[in-house]
Biotite code that builds the C-alpha atoms (Angstrom):
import biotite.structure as struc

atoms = struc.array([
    struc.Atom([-38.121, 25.574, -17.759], chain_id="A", res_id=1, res_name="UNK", atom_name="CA", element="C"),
    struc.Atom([-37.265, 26.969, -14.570], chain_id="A", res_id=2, res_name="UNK", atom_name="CA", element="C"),
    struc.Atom([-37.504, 25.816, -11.140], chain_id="A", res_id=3, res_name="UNK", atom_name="CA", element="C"),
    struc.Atom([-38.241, 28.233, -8.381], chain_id="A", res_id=4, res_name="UNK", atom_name="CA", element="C"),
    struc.Atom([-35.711, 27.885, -5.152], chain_id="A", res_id=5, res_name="UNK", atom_name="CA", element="C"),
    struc.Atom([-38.941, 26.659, -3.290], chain_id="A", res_id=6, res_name="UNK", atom_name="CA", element="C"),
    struc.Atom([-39.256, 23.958, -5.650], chain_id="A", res_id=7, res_name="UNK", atom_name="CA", element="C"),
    struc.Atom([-35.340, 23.138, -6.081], chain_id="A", res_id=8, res_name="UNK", atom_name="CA", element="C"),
    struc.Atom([-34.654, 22.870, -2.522], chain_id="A", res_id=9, res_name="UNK", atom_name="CA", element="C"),
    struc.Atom([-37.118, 20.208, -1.335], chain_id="A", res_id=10, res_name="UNK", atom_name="CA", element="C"),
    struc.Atom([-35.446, 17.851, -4.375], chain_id="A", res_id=11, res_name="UNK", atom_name="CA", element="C"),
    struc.Atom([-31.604, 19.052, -3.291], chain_id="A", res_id=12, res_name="UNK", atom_name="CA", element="C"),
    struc.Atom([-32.342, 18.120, -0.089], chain_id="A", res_id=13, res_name="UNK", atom_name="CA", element="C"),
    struc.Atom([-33.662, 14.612, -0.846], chain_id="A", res_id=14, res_name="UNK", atom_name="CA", element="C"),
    struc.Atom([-30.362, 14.029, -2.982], chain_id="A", res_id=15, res_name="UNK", atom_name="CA", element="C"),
    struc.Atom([-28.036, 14.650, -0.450], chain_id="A", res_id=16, res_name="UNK", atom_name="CA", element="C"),
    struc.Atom([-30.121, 12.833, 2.273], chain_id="A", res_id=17, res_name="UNK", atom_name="CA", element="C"),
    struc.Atom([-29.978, 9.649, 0.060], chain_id="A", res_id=18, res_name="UNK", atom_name="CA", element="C"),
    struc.Atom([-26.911, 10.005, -1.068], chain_id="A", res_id=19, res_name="UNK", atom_name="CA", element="C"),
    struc.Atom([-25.806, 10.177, 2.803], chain_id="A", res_id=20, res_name="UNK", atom_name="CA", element="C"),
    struc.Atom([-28.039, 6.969, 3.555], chain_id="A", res_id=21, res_name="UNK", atom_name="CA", element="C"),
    struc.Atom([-26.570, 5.045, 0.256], chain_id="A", res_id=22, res_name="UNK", atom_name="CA", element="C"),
    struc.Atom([-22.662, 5.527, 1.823], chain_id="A", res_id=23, res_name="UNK", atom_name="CA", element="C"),
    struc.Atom([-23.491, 4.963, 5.751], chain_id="A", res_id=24, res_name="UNK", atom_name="CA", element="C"),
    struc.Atom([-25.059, 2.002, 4.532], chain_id="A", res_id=25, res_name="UNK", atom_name="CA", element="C"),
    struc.Atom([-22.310, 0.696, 2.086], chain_id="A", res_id=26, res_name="UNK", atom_name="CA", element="C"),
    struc.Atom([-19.769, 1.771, 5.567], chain_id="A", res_id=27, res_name="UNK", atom_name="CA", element="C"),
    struc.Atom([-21.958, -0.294, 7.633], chain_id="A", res_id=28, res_name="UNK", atom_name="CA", element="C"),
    struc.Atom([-22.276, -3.489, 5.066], chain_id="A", res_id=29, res_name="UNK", atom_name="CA", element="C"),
    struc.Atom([-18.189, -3.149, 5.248], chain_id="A", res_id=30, res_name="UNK", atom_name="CA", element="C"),
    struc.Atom([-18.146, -3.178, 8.741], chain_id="A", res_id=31, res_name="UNK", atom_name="CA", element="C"),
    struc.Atom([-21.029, -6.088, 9.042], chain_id="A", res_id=32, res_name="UNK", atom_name="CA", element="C"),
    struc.Atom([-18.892, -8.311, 6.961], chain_id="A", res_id=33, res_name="UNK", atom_name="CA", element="C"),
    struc.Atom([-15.022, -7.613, 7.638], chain_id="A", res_id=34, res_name="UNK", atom_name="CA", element="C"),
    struc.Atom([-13.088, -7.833, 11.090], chain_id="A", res_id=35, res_name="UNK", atom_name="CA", element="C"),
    struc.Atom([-10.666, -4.919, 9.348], chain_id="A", res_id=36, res_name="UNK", atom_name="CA", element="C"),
    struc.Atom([-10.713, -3.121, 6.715], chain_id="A", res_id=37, res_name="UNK", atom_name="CA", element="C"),
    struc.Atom([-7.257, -2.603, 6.232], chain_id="A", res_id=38, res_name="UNK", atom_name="CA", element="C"),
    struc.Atom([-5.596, -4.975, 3.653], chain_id="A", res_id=39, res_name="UNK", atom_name="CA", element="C"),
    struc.Atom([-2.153, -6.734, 4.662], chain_id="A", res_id=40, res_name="UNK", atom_name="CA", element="C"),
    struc.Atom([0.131, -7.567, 1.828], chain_id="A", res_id=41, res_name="UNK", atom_name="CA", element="C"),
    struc.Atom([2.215, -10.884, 1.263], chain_id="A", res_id=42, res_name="UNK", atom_name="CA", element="C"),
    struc.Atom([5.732, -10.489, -0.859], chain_id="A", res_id=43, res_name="UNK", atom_name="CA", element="C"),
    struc.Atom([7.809, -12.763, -1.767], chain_id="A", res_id=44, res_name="UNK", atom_name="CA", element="C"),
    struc.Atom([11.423, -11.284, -1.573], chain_id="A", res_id=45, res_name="UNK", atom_name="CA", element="C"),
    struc.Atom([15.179, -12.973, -2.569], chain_id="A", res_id=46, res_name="UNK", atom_name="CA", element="C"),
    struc.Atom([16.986, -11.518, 0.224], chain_id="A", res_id=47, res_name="UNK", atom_name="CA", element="C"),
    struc.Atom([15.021, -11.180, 3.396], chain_id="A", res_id=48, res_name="UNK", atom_name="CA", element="C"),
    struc.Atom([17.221, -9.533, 5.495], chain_id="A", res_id=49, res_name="UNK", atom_name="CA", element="C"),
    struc.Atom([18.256, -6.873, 2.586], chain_id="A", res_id=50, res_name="UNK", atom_name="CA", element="C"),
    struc.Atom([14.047, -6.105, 2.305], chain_id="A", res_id=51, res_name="UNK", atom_name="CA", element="C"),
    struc.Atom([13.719, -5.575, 5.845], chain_id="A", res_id=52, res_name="UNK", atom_name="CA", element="C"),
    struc.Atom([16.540, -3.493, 5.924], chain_id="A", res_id=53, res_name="UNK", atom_name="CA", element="C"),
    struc.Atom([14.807, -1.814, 3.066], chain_id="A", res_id=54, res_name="UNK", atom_name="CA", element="C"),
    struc.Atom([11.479, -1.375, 4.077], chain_id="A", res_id=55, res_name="UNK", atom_name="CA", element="C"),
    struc.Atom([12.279, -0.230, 7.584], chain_id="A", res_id=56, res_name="UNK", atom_name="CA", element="C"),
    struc.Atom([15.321, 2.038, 7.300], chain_id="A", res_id=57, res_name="UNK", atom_name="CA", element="C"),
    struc.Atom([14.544, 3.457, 3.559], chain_id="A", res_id=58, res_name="UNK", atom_name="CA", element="C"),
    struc.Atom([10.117, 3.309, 3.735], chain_id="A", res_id=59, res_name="UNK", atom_name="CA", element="C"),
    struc.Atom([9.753, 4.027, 7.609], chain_id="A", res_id=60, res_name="UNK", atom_name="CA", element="C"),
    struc.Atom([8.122, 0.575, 9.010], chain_id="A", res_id=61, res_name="UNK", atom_name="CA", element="C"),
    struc.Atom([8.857, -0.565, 11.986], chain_id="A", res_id=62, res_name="UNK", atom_name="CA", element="C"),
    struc.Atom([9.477, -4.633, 12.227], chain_id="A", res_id=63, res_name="UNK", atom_name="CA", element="C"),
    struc.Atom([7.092, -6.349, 14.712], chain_id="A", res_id=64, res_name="UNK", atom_name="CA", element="C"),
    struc.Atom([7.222, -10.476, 15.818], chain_id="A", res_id=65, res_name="UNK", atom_name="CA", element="C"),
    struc.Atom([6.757, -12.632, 12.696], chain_id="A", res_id=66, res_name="UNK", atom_name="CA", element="C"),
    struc.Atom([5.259, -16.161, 12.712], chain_id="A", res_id=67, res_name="UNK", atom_name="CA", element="C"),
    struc.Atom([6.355, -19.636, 10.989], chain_id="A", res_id=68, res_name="UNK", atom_name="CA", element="C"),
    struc.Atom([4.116, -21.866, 9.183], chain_id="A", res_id=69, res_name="UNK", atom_name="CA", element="C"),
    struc.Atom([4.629, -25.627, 8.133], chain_id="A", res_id=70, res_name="UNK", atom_name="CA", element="C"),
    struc.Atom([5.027, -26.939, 5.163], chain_id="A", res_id=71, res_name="UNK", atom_name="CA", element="C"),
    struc.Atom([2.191, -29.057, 5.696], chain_id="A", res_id=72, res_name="UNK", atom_name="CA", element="C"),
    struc.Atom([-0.417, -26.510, 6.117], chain_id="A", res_id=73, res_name="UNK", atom_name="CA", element="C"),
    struc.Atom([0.773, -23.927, 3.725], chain_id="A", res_id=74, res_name="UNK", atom_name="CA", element="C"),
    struc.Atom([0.709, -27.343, 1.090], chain_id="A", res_id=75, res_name="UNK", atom_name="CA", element="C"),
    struc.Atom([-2.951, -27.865, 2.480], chain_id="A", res_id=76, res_name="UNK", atom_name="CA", element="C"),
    struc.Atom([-4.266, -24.106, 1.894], chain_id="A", res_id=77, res_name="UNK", atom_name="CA", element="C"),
    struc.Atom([-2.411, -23.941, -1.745], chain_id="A", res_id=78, res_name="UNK", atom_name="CA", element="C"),
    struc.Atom([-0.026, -21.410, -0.952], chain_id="A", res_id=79, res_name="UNK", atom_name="CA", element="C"),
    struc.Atom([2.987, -23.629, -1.354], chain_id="A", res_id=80, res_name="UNK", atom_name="CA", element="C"),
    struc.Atom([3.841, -27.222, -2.572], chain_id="A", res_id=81, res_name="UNK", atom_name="CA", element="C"),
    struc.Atom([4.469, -27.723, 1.005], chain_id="A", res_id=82, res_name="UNK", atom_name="CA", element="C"),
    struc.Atom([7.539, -25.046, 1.887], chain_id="A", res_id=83, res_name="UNK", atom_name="CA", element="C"),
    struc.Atom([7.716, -23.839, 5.271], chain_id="A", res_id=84, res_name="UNK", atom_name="CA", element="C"),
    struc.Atom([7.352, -20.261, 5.608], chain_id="A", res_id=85, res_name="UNK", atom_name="CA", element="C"),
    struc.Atom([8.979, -17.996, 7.913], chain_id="A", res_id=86, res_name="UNK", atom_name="CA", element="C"),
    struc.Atom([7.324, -14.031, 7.832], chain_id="A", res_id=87, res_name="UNK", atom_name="CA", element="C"),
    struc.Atom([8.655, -11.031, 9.104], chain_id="A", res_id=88, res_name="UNK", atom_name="CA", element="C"),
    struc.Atom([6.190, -8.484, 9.552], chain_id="A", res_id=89, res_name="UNK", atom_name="CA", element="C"),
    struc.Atom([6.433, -4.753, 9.265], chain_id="A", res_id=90, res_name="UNK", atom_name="CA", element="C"),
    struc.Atom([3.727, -2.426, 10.583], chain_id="A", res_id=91, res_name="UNK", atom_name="CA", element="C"),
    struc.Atom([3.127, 0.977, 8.874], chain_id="A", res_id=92, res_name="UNK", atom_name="CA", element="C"),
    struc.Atom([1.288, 2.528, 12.215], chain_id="A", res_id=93, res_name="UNK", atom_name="CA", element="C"),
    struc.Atom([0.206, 1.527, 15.454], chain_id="A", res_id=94, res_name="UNK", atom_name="CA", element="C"),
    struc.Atom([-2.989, -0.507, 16.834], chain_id="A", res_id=95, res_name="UNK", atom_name="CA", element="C"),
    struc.Atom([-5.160, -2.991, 14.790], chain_id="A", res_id=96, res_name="UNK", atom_name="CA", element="C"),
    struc.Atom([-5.319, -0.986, 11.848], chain_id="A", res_id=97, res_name="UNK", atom_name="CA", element="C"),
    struc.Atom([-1.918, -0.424, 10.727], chain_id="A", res_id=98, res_name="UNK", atom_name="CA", element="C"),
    struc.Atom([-0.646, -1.253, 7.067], chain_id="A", res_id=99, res_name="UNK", atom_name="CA", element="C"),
    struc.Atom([0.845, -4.769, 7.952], chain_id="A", res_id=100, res_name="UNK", atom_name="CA", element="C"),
    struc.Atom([3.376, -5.800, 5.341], chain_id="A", res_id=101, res_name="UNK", atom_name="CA", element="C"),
    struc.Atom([4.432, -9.696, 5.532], chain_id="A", res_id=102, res_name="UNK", atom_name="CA", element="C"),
    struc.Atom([8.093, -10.653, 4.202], chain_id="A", res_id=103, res_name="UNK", atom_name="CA", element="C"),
    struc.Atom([8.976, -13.983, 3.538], chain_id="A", res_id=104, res_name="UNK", atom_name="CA", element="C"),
    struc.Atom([12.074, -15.765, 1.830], chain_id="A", res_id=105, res_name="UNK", atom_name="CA", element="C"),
    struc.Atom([11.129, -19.246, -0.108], chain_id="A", res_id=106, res_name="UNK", atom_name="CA", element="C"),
    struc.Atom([15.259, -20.272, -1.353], chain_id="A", res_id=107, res_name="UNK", atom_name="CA", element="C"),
    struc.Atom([14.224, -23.816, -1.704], chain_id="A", res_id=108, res_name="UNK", atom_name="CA", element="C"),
    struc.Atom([11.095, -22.963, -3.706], chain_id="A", res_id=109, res_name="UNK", atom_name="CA", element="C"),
    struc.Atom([13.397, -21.059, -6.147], chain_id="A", res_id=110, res_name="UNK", atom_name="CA", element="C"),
    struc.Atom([10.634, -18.769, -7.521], chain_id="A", res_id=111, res_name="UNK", atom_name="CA", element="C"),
    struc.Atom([11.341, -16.679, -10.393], chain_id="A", res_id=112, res_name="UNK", atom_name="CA", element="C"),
    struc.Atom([11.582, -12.784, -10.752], chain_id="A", res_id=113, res_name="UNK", atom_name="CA", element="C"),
    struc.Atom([8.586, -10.954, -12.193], chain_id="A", res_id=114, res_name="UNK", atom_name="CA", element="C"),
    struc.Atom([8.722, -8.350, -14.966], chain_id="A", res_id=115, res_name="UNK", atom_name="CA", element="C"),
    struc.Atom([9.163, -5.197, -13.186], chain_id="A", res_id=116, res_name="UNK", atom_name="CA", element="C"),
    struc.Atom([10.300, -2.642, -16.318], chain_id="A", res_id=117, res_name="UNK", atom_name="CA", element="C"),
    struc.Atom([7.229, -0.888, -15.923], chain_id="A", res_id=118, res_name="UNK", atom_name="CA", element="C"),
    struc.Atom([3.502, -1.168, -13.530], chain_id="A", res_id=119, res_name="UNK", atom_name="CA", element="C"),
    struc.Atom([2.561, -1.990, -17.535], chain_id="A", res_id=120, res_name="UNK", atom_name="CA", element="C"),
    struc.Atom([4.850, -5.301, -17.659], chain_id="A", res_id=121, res_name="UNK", atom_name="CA", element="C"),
    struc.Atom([2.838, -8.007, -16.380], chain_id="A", res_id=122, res_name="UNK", atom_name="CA", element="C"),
    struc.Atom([-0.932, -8.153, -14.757], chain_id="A", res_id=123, res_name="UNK", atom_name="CA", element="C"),
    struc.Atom([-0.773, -8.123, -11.365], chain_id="A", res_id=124, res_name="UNK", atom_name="CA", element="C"),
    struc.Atom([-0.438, -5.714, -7.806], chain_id="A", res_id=125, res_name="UNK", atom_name="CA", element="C"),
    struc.Atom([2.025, -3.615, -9.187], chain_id="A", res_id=126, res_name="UNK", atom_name="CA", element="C"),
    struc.Atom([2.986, -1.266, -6.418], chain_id="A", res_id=127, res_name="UNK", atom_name="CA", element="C"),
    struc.Atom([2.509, 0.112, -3.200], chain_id="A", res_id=128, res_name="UNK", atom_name="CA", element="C"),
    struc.Atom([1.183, 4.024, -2.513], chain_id="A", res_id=129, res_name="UNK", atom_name="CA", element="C"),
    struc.Atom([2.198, 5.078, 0.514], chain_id="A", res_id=130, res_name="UNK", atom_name="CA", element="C"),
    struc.Atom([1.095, 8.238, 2.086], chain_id="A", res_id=131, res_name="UNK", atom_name="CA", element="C"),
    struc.Atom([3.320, 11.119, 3.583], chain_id="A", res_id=132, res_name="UNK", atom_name="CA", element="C"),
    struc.Atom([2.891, 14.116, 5.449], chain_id="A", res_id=133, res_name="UNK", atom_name="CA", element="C"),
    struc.Atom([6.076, 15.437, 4.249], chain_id="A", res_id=134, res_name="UNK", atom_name="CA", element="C"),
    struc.Atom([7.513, 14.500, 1.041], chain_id="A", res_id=135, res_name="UNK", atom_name="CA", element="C"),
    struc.Atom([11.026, 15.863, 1.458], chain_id="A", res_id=136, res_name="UNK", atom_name="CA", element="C"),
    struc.Atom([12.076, 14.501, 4.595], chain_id="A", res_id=137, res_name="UNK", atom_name="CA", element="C"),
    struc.Atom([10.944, 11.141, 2.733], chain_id="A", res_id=138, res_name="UNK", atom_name="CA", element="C"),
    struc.Atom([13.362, 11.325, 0.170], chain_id="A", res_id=139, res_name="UNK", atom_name="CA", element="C"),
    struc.Atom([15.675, 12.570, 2.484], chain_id="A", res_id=140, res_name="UNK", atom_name="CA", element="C"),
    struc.Atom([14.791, 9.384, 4.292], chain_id="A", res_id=141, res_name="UNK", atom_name="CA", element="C"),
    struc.Atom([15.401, 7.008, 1.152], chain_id="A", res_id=142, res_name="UNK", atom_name="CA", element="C"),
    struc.Atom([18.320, 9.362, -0.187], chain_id="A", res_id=143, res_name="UNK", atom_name="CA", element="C"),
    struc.Atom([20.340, 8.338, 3.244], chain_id="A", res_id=144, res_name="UNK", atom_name="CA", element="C"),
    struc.Atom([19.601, 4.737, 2.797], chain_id="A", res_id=145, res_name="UNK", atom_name="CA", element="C"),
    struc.Atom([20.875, 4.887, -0.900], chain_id="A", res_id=146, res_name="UNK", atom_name="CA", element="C"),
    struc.Atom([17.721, 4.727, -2.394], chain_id="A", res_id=147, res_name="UNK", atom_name="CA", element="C"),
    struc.Atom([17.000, 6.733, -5.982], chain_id="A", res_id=148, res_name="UNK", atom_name="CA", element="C"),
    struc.Atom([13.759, 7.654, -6.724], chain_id="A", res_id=149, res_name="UNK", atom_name="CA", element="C"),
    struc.Atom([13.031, 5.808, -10.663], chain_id="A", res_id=150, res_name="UNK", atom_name="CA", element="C"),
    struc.Atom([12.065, 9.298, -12.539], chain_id="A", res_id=151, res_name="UNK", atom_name="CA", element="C"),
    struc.Atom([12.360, 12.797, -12.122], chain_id="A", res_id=152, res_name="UNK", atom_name="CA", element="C"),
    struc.Atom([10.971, 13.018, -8.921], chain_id="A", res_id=153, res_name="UNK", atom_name="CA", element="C"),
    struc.Atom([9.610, 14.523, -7.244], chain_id="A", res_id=154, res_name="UNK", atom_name="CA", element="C"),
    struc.Atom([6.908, 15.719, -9.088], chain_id="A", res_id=155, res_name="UNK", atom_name="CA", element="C"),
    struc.Atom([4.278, 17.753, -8.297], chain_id="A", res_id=156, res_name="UNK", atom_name="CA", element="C"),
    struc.Atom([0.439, 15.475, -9.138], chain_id="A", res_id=157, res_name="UNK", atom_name="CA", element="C"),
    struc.Atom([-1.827, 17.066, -11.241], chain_id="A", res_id=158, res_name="UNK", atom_name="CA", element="C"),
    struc.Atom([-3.778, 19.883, -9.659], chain_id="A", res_id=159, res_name="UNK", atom_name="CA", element="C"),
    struc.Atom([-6.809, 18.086, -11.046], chain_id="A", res_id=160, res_name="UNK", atom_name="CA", element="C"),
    struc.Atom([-5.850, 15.115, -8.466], chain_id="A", res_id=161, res_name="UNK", atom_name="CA", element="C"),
    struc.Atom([-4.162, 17.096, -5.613], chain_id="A", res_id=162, res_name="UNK", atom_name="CA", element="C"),
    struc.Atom([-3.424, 20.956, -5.125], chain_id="A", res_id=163, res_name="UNK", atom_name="CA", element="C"),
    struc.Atom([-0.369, 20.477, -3.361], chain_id="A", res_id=164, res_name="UNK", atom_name="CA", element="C"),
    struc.Atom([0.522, 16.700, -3.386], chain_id="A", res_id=165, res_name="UNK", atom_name="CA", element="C"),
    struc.Atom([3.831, 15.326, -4.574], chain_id="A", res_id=166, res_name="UNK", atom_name="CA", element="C"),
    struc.Atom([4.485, 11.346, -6.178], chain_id="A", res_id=167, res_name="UNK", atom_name="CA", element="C"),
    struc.Atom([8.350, 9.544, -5.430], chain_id="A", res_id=168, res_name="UNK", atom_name="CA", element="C"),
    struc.Atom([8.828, 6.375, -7.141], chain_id="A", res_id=169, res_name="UNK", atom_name="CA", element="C"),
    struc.Atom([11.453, 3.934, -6.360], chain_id="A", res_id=170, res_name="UNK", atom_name="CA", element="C"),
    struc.Atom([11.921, 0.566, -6.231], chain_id="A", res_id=171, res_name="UNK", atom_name="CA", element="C"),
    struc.Atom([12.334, -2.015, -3.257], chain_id="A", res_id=172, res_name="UNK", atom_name="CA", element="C"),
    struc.Atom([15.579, -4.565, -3.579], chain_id="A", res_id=173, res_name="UNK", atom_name="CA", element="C"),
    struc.Atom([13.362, -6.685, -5.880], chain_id="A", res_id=174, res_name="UNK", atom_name="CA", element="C"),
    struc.Atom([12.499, -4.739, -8.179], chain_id="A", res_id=175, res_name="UNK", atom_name="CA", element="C"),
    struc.Atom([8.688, -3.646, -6.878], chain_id="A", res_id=176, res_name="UNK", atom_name="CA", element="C"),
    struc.Atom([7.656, -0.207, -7.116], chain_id="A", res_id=177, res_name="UNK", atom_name="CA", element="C"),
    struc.Atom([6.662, 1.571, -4.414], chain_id="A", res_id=178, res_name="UNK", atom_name="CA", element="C"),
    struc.Atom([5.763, 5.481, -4.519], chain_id="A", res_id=179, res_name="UNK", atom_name="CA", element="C"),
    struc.Atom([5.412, 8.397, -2.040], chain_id="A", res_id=180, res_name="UNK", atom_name="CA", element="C"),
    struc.Atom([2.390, 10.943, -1.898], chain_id="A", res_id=181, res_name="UNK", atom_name="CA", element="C"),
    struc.Atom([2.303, 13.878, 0.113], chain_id="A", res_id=182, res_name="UNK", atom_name="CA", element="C"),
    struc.Atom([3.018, 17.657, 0.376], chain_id="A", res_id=183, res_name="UNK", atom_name="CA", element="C"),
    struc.Atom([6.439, 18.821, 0.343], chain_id="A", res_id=184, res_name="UNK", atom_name="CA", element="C"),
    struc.Atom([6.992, 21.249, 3.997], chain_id="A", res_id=185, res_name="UNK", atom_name="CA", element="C"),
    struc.Atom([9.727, 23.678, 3.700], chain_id="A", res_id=186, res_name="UNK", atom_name="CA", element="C"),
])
């Protein structure tokens, strides 16, 4: 059976025009119900100054004012059994929307090291993807701070995933993984 362009079109056009309504609807439902959309991410680390260091000489953030908590509230909202915390926060961008990555150092709390072999080890967030517009003068980046990327990288993604995009893996002073994507500029 064939359809004639003059019957096709009428039916393409409906598609699209849902499909158009269907996302601008799920966008506004997002904005309705979140103040951002941009997720900030809590790590514990075992040497706070070392992961600063790390994430803002190696990665590229920039440190901004942190904030203390009591023991008392971060026992009341089940975060802690009543450690104090102190966070350093590093931005990843500028404004209200920039990656905000919170740092914080529990020594009394003693916590223990996850299994970091592989992303496969235990369940969990397992790493952190963080975009580039140029892969080489990121790994120059992390090459001057000492950093070694944990394969062969980089490589080049699959062209079924990106054309021209590249993935670095390394690892933060913990043990984390955190990878590079982006183009490499010549």
């Amino acid at each position: 059976m064939t359809m004639s362009l003059r019957t096709l079109l009428p039916v393409c056009v409906m598609s699209v025009s849902a499909a158009i309504l269907f996302h601008s609807a799920a966008v506004s439902a997002a904005e309705d119900e979140f103040a951002r959309t941009t997720v900030d991410i809590g790590v514990v680390v075992s040497d706070i100054n070392k992961s600063v260091a790390f994430y803002t000489q190696a990665v590229g953030f920039k440190e901004v004012p942190g904030f203390q908590v009591t023991g008392d509230f971060t026992g009341a909202a089940g975060l802690t059994d009543n450690h104090p915390v102190s966070v350093r926060v590093l931005v990843l961008g500028d404004g209200p929307t920039a990656t905000r990555l919170k740092l914080m150092e529990l020594p009394a709390a003693a916590p223990k090291r996850g299994d970091n072999k592989f992303i496969h080890s235990e369940f969990g967030f397992r790493y952190l993807t963080i975009s580039v517009k140029d892969m080489t003068s990121a790994v120059a980046r992390l090459e001057k701070a000492g950093v070694k990327p944990v394969g062969k990288c980089p490589l080049a993604l699959p062209k079924s995933l990106s054309a021209e995009a590249y993935l670095t893996v390394f690892r933060d002073p913990d043990g984390n993984f955190v990878e590079f994507v982006g183009p490499k500029k010549k």
